[in-house]
PyMOL CGO cylinders between C-alpha atoms (Angstrom):
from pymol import cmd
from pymol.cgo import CYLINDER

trace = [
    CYLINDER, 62.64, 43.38, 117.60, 66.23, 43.64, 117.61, 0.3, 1, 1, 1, 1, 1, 1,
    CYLINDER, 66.23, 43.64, 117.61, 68.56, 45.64, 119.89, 0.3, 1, 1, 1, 1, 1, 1,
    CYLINDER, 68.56, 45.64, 119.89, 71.97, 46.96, 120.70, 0.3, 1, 1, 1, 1, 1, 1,
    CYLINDER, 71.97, 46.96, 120.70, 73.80, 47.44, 124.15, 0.3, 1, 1, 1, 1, 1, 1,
    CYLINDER, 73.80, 47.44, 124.15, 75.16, 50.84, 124.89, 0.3, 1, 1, 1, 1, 1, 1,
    CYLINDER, 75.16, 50.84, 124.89, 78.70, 50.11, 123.39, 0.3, 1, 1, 1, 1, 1, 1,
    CYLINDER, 78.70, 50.11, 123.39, 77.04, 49.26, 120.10, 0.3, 1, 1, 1, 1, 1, 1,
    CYLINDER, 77.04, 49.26, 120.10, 75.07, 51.94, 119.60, 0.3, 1, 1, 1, 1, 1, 1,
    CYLINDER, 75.07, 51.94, 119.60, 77.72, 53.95, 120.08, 0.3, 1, 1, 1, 1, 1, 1,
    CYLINDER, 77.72, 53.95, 120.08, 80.09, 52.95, 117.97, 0.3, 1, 1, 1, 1, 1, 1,
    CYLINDER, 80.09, 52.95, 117.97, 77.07, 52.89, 115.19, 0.3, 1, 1, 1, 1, 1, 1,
    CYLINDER, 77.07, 52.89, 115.19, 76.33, 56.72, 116.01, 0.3, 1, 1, 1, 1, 1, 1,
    CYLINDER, 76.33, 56.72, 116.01, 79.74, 57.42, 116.28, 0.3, 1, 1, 1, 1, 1, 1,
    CYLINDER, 79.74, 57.42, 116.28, 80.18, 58.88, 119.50, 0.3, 1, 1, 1, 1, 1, 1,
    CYLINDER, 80.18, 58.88, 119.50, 80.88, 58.09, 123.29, 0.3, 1, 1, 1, 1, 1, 1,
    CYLINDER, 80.88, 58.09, 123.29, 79.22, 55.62, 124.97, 0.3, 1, 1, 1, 1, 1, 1,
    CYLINDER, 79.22, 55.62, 124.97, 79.43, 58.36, 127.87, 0.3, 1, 1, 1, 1, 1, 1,
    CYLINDER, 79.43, 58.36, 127.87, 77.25, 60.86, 125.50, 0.3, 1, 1, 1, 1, 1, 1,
    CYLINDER, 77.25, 60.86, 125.50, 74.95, 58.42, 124.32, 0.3, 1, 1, 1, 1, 1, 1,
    CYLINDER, 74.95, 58.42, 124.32, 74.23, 57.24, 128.28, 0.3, 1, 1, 1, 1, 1, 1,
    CYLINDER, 74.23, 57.24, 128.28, 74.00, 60.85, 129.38, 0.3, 1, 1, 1, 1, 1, 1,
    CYLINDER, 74.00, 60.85, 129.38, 71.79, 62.44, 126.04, 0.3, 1, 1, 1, 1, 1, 1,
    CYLINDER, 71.79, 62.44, 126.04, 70.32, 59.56, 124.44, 0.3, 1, 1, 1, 1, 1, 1,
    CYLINDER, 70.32, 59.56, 124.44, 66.91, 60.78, 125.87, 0.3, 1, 1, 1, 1, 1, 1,
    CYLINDER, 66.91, 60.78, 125.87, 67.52, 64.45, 125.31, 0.3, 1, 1, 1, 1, 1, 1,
    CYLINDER, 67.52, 64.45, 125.31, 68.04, 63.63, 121.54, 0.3, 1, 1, 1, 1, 1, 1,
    CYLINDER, 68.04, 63.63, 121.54, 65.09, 61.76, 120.98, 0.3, 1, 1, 1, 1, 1, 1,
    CYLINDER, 65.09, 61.76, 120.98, 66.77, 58.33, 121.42, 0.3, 1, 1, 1, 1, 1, 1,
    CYLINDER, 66.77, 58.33, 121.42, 64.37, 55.57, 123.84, 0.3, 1, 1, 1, 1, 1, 1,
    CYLINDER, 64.37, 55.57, 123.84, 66.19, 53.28, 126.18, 0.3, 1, 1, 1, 1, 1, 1,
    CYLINDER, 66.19, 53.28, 126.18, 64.95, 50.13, 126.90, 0.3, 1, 1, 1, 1, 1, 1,
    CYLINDER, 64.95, 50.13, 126.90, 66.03, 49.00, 130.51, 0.3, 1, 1, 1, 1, 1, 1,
    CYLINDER, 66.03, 49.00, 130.51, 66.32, 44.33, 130.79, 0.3, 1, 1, 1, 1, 1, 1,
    CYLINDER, 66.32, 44.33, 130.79, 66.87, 43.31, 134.34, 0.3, 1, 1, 1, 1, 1, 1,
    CYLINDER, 66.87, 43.31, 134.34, 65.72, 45.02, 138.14, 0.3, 1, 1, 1, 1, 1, 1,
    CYLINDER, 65.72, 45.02, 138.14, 67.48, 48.02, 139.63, 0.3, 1, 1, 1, 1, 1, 1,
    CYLINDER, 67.48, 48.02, 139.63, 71.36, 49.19, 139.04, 0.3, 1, 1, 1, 1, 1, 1,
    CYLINDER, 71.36, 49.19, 139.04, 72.37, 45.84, 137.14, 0.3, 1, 1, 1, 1, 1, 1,
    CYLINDER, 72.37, 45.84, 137.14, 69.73, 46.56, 134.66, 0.3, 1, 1, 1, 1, 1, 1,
    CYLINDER, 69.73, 46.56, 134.66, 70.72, 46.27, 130.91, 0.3, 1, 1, 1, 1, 1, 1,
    CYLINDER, 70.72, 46.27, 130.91, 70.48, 49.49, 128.87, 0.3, 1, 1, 1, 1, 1, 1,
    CYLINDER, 70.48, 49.49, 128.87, 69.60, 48.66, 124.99, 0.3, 1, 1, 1, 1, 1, 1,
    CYLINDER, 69.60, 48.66, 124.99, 68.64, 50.43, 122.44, 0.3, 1, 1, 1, 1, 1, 1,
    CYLINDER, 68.64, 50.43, 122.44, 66.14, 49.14, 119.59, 0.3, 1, 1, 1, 1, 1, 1,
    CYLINDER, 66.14, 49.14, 119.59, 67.40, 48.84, 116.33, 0.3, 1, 1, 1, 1, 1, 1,
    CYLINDER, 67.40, 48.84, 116.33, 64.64, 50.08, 114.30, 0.3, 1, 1, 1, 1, 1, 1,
    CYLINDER, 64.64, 50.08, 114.30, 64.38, 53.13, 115.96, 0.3, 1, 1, 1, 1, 1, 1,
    CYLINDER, 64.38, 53.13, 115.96, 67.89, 53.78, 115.96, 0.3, 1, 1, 1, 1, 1, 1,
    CYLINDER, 67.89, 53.78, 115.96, 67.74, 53.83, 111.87, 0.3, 1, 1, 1, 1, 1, 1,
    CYLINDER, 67.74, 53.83, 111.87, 64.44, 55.98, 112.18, 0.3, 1, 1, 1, 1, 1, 1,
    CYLINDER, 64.44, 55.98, 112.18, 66.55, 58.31, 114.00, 0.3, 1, 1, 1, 1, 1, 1,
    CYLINDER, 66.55, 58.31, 114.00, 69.37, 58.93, 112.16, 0.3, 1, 1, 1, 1, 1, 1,
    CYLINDER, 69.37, 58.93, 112.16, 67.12, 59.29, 109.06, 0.3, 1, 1, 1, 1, 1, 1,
    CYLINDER, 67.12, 59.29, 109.06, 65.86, 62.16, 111.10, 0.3, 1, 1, 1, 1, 1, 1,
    CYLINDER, 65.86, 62.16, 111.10, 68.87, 63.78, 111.83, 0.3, 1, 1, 1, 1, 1, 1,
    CYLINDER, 68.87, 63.78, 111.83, 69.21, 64.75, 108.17, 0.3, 1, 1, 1, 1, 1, 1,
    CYLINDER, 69.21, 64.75, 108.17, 70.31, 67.98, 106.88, 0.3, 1, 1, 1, 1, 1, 1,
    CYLINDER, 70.31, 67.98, 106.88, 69.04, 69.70, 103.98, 0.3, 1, 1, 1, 1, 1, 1,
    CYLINDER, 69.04, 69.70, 103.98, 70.65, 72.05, 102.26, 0.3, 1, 1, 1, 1, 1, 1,
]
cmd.load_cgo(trace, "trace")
């Protein structure tokens, strides 16, 4: 498994590292939390990322 910090998957998504911290779980997105309590490490795994995106899709 591979995974990207908040500031990466943001800029991959293209969009604020403020929206993806504040919807990422509304949208469908999981978090992974590394480390105890408020100094914990938000990341996001790669994979599922891609599977995402693929999902977001619009057909017309």
């Amino acid at each position: 498994m591979r995974f990207m910090d908040l500031k990466e998957t943001a800029e991959y998504l293209n969009v604020s590292a403020s929206w993806l911290y504040k919807n990422a779980r509304h949208s469908g997105l999981a978090i992974y939390r590394f480390g105890p309590g408020v100094n914990s490490k938000i990341r996001f795994e790669v994979s599922e990322i891609e599977a995402w995106v693929k999902q977001q899709r619009v057909n017309s």
